[in-house]
N, C-alpha and C positions, 0 to 999 in steps of 0.2 A: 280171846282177843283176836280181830282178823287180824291178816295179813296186811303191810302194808301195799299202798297204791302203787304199781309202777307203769310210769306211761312209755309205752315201745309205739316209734313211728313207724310204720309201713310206707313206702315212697311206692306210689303207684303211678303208672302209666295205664296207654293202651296197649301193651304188651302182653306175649305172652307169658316173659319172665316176671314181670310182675306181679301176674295170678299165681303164679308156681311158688312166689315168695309168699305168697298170702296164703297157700293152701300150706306149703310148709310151716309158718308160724300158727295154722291150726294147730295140724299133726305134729307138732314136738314141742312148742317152751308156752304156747299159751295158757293162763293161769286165769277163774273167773274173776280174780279180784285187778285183771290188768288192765290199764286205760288203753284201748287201741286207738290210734290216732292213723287214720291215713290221707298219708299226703300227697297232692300233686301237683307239679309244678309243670306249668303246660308249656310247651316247645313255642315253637314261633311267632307271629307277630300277635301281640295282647294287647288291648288297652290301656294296660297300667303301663307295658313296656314303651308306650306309643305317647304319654303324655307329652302333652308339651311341644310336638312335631305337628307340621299345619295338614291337617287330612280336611278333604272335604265332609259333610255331616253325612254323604250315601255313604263313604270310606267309614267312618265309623259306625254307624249302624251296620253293615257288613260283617265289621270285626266284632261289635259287640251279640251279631246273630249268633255269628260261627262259635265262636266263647261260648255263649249261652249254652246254644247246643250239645258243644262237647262235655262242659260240666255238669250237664244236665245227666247226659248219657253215662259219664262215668259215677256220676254219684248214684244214680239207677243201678248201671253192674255193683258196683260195691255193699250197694245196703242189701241188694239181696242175695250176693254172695253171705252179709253179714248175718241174715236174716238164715239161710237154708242153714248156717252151721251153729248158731244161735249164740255166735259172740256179740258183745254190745262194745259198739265202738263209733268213730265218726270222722266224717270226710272232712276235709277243707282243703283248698287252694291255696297257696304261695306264688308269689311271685319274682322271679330273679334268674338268673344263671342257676340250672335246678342243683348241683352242688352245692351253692354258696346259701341258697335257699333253704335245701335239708339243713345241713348243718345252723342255721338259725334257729329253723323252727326248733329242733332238737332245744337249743337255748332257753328259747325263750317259754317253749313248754316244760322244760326241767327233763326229760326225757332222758329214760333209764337205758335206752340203746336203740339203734338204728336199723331196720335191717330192711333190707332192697335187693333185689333181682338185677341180671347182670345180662347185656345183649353179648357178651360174649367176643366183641370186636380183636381181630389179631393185632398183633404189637404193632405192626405197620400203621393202620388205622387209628387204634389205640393213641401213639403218639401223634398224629397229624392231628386227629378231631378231637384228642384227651378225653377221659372216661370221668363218668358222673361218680360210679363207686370207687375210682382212684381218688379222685378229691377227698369224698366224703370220708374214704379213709385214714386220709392223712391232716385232714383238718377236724375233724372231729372230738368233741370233748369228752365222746361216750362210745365203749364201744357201739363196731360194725359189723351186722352180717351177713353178708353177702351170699346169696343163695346162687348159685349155680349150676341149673338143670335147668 
């Protein structure tokens, strides 16, 4: 009888910790029978983030280049990070406060644990701009974990 399915989210950026968390969930808990699910939840101004507010059609066509682009580029690094080390998994976007975003998707996918890369900001910082894997791990319904290197 296999093993059951477990879907573990990857919360990816353009970071470098974010690769570092990807390359670490190779080299230590990935299992072939696990769903890899990577997420990203992209920083600043987005489309979905932008509804409803009056933009010219160039202003949106601009944002919807730039989006493009960056999804494009990151779903390009990821499959073929996914491809060289020969896990089978799959990208998708979210959209929100990238905290409150993980933690949904995590939800709504059923999702067996979390685990994300850490920029490492000092407590001064930390507390002024708040951290994406502080939330993530305080709010979360599965564990978290946080890779730091």
């Amino acid at each position: 009888m296999a093993a059951p399915t477990r879907t573990v989210i990857l919360a990816v950026d353009r970071s470098q910790q974010a690769e570092n968390a990807f390359d670490w969930y190779v080299r230590s808990i990935h299992r072939p029978e696990n769903h890899l699910l990577l997420v990203h939840v992209p920083e600043g101004p987005t489309l979905e983030m932008n509804k409803g507010q009056r933009m010219s059609e160039g202003e949106i066509q601009k944002l919807a280049d730039i989006e493009k682009k960056e999804n494009e580029e990151m779903t390009s690094k990821y499959q073929a990070k996914l491809t060289s080390v020969g896990v089978k998994g799959e990208y998708r976007v979210v959209y929100g406060k990238p905290g409150e975003a993980l933690v949904e998707a995590a939800k709504t996918e059923n999702a067996t644990m979390i685990i994300m890369g850490t920029r490492g900001m000092g407590t001064i910082r930390r507390t002024i701009m708040g951290s994406v894997s502080d939330y993530v791990v305080h709010h979360s319904h599965v564990p978290v974990i946080v890779c730091r290197h």
